[in-house]
TORTIDREN-202160 format. One record per residue (C-alpha): residue number from 1; residue in one letter; x, y, z. Coordinates in steps of 0.25 Angstrom, whole numbers, m for minus. Layout:
<atoms>
<nr->NUM, rest->A, c1->X, c2->Y, c3->Z>
...
</atoms>
This chain:
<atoms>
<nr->1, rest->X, c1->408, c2->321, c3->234>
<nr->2, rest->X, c1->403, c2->335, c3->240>
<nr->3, rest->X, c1->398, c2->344, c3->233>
<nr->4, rest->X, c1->405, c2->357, c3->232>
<nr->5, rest->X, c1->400, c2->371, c3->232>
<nr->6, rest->X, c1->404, c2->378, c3->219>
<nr->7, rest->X, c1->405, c2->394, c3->220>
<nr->8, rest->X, c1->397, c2->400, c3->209>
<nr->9, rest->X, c1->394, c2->415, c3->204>
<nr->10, rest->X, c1->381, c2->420, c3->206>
<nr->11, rest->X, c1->371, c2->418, c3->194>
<nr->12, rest->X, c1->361, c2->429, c3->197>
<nr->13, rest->X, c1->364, c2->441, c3->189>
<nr->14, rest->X, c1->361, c2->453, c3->199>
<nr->15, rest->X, c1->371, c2->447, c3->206>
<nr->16, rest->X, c1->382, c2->448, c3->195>
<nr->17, rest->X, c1->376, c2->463, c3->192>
<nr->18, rest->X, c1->378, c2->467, c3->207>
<nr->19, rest->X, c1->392, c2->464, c3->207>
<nr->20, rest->X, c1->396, c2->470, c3->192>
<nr->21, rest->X, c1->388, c2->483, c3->199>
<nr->22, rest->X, c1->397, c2->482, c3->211>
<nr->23, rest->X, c1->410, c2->480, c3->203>
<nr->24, rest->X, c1->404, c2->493, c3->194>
<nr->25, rest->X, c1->402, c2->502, c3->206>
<nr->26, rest->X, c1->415, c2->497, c3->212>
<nr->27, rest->X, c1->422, c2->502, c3->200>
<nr->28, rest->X, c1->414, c2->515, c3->200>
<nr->29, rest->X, c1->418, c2->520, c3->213>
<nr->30, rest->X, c1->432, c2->516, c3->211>
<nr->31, rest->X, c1->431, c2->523, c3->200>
<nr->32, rest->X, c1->425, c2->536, c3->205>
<nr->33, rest->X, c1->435, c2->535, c3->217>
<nr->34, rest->X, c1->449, c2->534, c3->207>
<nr->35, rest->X, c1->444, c2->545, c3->200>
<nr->36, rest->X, c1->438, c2->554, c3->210>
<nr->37, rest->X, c1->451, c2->552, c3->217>
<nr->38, rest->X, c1->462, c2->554, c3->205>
<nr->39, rest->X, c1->468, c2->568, c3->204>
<nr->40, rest->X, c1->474, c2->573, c3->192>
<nr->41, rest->X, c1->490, c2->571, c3->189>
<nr->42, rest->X, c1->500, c2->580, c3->196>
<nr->43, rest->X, c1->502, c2->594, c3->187>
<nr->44, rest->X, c1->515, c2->600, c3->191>
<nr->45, rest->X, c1->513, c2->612, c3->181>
<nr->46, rest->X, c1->513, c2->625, c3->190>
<nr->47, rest->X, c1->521, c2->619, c3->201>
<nr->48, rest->X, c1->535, c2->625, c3->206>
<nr->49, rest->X, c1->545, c2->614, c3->208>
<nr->50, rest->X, c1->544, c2->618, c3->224>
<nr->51, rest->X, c1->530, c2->613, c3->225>
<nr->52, rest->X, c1->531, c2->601, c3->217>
<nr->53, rest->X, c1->544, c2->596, c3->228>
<nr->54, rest->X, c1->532, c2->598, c3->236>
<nr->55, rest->X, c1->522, c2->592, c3->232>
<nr->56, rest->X, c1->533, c2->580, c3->229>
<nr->57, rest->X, c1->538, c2->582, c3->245>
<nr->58, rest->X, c1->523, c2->581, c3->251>
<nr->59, rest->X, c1->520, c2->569, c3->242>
<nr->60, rest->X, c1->509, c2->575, c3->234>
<nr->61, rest->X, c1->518, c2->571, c3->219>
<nr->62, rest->X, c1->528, c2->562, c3->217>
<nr->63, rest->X, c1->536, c2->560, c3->203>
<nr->64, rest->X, c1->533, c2->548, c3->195>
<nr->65, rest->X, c1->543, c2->541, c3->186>
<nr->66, rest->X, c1->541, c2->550, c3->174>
<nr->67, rest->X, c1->546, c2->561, c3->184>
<nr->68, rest->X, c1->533, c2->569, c3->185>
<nr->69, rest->X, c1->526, c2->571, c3->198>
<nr->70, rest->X, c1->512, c2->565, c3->201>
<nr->71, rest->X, c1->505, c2->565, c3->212>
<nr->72, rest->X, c1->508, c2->556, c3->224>
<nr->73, rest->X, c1->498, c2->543, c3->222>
<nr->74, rest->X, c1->501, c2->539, c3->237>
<nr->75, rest->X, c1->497, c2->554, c3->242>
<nr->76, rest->X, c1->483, c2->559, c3->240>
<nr->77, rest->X, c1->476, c2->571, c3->247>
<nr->78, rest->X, c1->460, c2->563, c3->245>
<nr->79, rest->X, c1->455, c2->551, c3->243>
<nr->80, rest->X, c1->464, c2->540, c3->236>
<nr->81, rest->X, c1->459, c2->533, c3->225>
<nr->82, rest->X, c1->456, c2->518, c3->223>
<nr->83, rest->X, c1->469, c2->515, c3->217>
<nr->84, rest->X, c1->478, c2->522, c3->227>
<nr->85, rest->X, c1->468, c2->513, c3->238>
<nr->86, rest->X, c1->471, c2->502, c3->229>
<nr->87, rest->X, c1->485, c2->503, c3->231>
<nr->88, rest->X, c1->483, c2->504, c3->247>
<nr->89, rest->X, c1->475, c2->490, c3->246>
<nr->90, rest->X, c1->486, c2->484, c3->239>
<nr->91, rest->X, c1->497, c2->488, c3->247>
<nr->92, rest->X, c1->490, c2->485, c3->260>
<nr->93, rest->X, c1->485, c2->471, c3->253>
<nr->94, rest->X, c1->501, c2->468, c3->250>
<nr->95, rest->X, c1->503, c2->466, c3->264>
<nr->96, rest->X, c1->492, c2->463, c3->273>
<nr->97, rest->X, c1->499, c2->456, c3->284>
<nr->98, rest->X, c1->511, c2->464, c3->288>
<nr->99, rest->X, c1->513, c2->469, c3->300>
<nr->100, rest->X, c1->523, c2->482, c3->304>
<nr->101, rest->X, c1->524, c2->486, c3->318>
<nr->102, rest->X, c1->512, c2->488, c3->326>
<nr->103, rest->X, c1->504, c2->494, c3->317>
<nr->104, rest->X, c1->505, c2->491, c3->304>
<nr->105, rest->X, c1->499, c2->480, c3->301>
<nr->106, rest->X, c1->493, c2->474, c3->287>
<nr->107, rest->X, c1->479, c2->475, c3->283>
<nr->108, rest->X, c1->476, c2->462, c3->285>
<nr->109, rest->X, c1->481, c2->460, c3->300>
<nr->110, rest->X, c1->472, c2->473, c3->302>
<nr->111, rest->X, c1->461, c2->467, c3->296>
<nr->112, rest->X, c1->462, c2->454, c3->305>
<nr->113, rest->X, c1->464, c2->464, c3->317>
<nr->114, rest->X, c1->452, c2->470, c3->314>
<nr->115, rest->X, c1->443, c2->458, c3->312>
<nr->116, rest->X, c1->448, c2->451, c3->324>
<nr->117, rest->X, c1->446, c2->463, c3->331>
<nr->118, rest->X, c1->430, c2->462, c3->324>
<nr->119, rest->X, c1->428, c2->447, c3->326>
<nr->120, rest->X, c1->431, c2->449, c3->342>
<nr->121, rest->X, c1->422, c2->460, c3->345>
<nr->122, rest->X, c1->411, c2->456, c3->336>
<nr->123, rest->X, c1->410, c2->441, c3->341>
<nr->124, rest->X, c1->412, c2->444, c3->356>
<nr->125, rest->X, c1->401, c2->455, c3->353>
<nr->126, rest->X, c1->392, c2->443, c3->347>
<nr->127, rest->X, c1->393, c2->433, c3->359>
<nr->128, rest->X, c1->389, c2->446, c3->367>
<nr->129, rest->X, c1->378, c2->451, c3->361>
<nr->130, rest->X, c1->371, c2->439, c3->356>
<nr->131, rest->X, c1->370, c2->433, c3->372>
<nr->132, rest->X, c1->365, c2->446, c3->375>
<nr->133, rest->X, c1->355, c2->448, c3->364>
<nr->134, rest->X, c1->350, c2->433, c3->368>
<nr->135, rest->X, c1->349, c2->437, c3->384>
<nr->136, rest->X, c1->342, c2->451, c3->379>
<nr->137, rest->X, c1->334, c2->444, c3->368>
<nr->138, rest->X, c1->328, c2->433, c3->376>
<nr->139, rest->X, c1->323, c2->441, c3->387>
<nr->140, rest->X, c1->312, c2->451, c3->384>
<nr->141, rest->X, c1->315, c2->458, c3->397>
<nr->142, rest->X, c1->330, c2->459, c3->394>
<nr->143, rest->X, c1->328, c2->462, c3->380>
<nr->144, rest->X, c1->320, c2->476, c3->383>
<nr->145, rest->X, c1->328, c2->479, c3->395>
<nr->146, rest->X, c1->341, c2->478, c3->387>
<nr->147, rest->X, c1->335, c2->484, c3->375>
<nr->148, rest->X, c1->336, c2->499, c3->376>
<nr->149, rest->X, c1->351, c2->497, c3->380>
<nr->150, rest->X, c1->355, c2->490, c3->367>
<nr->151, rest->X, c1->348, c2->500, c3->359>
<nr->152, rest->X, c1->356, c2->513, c3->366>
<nr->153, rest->X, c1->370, c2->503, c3->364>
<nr->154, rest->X, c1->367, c2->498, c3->351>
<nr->155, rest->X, c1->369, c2->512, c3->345>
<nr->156, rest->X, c1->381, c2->516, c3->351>
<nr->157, rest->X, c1->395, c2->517, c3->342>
<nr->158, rest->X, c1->403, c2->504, c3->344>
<nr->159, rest->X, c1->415, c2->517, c3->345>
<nr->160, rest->X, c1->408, c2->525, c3->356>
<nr->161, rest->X, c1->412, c2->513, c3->366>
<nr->162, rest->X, c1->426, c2->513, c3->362>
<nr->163, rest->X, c1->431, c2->523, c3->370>
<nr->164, rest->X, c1->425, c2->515, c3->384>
<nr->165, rest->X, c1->430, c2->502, c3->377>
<nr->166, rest->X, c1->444, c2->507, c3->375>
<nr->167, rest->X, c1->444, c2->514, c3->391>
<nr->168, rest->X, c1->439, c2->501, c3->396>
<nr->169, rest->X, c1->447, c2->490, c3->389>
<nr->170, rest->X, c1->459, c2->498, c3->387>
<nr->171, rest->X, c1->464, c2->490, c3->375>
<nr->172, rest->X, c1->461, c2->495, c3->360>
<nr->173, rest->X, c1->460, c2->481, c3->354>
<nr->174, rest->X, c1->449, c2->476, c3->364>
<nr->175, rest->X, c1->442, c2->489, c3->363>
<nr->176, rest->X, c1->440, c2->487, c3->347>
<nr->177, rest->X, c1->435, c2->474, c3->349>
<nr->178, rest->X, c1->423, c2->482, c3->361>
<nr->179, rest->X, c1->421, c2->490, c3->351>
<nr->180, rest->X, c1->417, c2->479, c3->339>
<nr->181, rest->X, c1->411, c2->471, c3->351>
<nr->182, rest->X, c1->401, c2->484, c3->356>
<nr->183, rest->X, c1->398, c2->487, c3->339>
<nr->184, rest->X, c1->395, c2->471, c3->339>
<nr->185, rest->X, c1->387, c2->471, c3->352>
<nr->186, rest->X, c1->373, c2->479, c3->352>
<nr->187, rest->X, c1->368, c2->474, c3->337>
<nr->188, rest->X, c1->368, c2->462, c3->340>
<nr->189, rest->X, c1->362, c2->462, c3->356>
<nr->190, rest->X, c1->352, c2->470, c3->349>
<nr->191, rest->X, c1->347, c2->459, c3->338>
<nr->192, rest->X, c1->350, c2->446, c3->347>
<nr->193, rest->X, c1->340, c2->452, c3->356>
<nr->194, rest->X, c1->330, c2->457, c3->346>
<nr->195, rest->X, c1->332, c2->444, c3->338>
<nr->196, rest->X, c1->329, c2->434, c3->351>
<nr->197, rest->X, c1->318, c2->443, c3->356>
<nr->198, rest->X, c1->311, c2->442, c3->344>
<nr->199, rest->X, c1->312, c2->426, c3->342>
<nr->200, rest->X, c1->299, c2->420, c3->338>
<nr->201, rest->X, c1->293, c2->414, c3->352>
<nr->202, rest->X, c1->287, c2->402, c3->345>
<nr->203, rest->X, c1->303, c2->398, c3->344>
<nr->204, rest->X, c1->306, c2->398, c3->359>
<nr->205, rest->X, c1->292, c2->390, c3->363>
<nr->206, rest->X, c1->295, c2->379, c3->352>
<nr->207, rest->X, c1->309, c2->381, c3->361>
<nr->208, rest->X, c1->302, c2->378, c3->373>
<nr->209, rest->X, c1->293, c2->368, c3->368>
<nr->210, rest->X, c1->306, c2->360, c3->364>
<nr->211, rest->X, c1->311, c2->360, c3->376>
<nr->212, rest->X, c1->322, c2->367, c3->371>
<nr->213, rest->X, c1->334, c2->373, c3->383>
<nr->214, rest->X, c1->339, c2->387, c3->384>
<nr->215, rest->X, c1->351, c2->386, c3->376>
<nr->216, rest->X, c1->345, c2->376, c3->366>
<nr->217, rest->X, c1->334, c2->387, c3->364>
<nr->218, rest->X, c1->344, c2->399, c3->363>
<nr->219, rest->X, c1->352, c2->391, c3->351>
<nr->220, rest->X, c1->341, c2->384, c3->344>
<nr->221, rest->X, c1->331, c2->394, c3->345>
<nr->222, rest->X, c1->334, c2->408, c3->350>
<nr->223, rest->X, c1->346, c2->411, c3->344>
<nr->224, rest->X, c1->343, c2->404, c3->328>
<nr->225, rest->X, c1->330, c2->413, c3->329>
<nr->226, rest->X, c1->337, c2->426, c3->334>
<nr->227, rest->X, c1->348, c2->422, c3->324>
<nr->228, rest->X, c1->345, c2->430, c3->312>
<nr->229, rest->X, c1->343, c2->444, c3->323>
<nr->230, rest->X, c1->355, c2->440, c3->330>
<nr->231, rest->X, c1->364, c2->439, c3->316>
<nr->232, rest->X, c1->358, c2->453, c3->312>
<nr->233, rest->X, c1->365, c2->459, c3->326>
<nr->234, rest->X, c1->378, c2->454, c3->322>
<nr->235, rest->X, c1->380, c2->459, c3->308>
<nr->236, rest->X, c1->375, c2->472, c3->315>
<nr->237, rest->X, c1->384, c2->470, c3->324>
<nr->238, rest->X, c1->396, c2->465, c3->313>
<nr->239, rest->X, c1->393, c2->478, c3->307>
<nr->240, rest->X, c1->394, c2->488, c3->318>
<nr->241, rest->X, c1->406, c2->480, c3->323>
<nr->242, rest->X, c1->413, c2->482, c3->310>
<nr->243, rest->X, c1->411, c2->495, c3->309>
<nr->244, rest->X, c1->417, c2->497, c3->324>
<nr->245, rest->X, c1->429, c2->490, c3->323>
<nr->246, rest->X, c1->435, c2->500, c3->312>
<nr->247, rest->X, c1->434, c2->512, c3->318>
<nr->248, rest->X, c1->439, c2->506, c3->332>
<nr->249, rest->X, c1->452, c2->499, c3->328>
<nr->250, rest->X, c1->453, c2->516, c3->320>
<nr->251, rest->X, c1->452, c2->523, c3->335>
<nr->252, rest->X, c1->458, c2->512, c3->344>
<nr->253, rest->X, c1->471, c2->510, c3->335>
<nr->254, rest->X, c1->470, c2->496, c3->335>
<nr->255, rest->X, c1->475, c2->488, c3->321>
<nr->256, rest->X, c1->464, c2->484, c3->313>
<nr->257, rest->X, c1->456, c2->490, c3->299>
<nr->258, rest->X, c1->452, c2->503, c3->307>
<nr->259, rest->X, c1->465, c2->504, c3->311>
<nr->260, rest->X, c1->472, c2->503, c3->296>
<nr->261, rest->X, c1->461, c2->514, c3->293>
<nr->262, rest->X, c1->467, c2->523, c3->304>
<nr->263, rest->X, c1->481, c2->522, c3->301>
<nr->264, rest->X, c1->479, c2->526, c3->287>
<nr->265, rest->X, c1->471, c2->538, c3->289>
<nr->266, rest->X, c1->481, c2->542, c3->300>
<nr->267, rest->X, c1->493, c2->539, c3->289>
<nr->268, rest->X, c1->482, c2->547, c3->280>
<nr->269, rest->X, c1->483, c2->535, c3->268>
<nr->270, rest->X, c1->471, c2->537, c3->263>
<nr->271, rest->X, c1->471, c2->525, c3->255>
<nr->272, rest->X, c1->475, c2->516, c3->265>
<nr->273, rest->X, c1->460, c2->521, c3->273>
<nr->274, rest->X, c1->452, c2->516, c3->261>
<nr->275, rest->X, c1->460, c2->505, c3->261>
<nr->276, rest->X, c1->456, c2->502, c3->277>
<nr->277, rest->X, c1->443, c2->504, c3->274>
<nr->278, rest->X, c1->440, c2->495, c3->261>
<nr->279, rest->X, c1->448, c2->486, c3->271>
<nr->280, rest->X, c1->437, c2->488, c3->281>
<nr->281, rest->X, c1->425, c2->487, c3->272>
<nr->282, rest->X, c1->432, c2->474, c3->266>
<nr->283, rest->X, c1->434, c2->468, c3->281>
<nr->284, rest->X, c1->421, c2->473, c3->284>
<nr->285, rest->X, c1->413, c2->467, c3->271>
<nr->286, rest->X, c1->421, c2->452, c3->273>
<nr->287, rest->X, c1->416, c2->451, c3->290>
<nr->288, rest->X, c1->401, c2->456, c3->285>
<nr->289, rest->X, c1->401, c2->444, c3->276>
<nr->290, rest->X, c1->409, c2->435, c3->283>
<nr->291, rest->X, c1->398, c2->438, c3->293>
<nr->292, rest->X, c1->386, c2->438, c3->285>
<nr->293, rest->X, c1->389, c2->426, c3->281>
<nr->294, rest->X, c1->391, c2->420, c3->295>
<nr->295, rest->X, c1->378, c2->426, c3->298>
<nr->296, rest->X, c1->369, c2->418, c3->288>
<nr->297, rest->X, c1->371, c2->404, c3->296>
<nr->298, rest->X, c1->362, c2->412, c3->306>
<nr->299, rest->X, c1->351, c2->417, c3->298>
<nr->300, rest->X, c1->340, c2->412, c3->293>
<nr->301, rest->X, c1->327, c2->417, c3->283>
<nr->302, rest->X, c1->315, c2->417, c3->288>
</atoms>
């Protein structure tokens, strides 16, 4: 028979004492954040019968069933509290999938939209940078030739290339993708190089004694050494892609997470753009560890 793997609770204390503090600190700021944003029940004592129709016209009260007015829970001049963003959550949550012309479309589609959009440039920006970090690496000459380039492109905004991707492509939807591929690109060029440069040189002349190829050397050898620099590139490289792809589905209009947070400020729903960014963290949080875990087949301790 197999043996199966039975999931089991951590016995070890601090990590039970860690969550109860995140669970306490949770409940804190949710806390602080209800009542820093609760207002005080509607006083009509001093108001004509003109300025309560209104204030009733605008919105700002309506009348409950007892037939008093109270203020309007769906209209707020600041910040909404958690329950009003609650209820955002749950009626965005209570249909997901829906789609409503070309625009409207249900959370989850924008999410997939958005990850697709992620996964494309990210992988493509990979393939790329990792054959160029081998070429640069390998070759000392190379590597300080190319150097001072990367160092002047590595800084750049991911966004400041937009508007030359958008001129040259022509198309909003390929250029989001340019823009997660150029935020994916440098980091990772950058540590392959450093990371294959900086192999240990009794690696490569066991290599040659072996009689090993080029290609068997760059698979067996060069790239398992460099593997550890070459992973630290690409969660750099996750990251700033990540936090590119937002704010390039907001300015290019196309649907996606960034988009969802654009709409609802321009509809000035409050609530809805704390919803599209717990939405982004969210997103955000599952790829990182989706990633991180993908990333521990290539490390190793040393």
């Amino acid at each position: 028979m197999m043996n199966r793997k039975t999931w089991r609770l951590p016995s070890d204390p601090k990590w039970w004492q860690a969550k109860i503090l995140s669970v306490v600190i949770l409940v804190v700021l949710l806390g602080g954040w209800q009542y820093a944003t609760s207002r005080a029940a509607f006083d009509p004592t001093g108001k004509t019968e003109e300025e309560l129709m209104l204030l009733e016209f605008n919105g700002d009260i309506v009348m409950n069933d007892a037939g008093d007015y109270v203020f309007n829970e769906e209209k707020t001049s600041g910040v909404p509290g958690p329950l009003m963003v609650g209820k955002k959550i749950v009626e965005e949550l209570s249909h997901p999938f829906h789609k409503n012309g070309t625009n409207d479309h249900g959370i989850g589609h924008l999410i997939f939209y958005t990850v697709s959009r992620f996964s494309v440039g990210f992988l493509l920006a990979s393939v790329v940078a990792i054959f160029v970090g081998v070429i640069v690496g390998l070759n000392p000459v190379i590597f300080h030739a190319v150097n001072p380039f990367l160092q002047v492109l590595k800084p750049i905004s991911p966004l400041a290339w937009m508007p030359l991707l958008l001129y040259t492509v022509q198309k909003p939807t390929i250029t989001a993708i340019l823009v997660v591929f150029m935020a994916s690109l440098w980091p990772t060029i950058a540590n392959t190089a450093f990371g294959l440069s900086s192999i240990d040189k009794d690696y490569l002349r066991v290599s040659r004694m072996l009689e090993f190829g080029w290609f068997r050397r760059l698979f067996t050898v060069i790239l398992p050494a460099a593997a550890p620099a070459i992973v630290a590139g690409l969660r750099i490289s996750f990251g700033s892609a990540l936090v590119a792809v937002v704010p390039a589905e907001m300015l290019l209009g196309e649907l996606g997470v960034g988009y969802l947070t654009w709409i609802e400020w321009n509809n000035l729903d409050i609530a809805g753009v704390l919803f599209a960014i717990l939405v982004v963290g969210f997103v955000g949080f599952l790829m990182d560890a989706l990633f991180s875990k993908l990333s521990k087949a290539a490390s190793y301790a040393t």
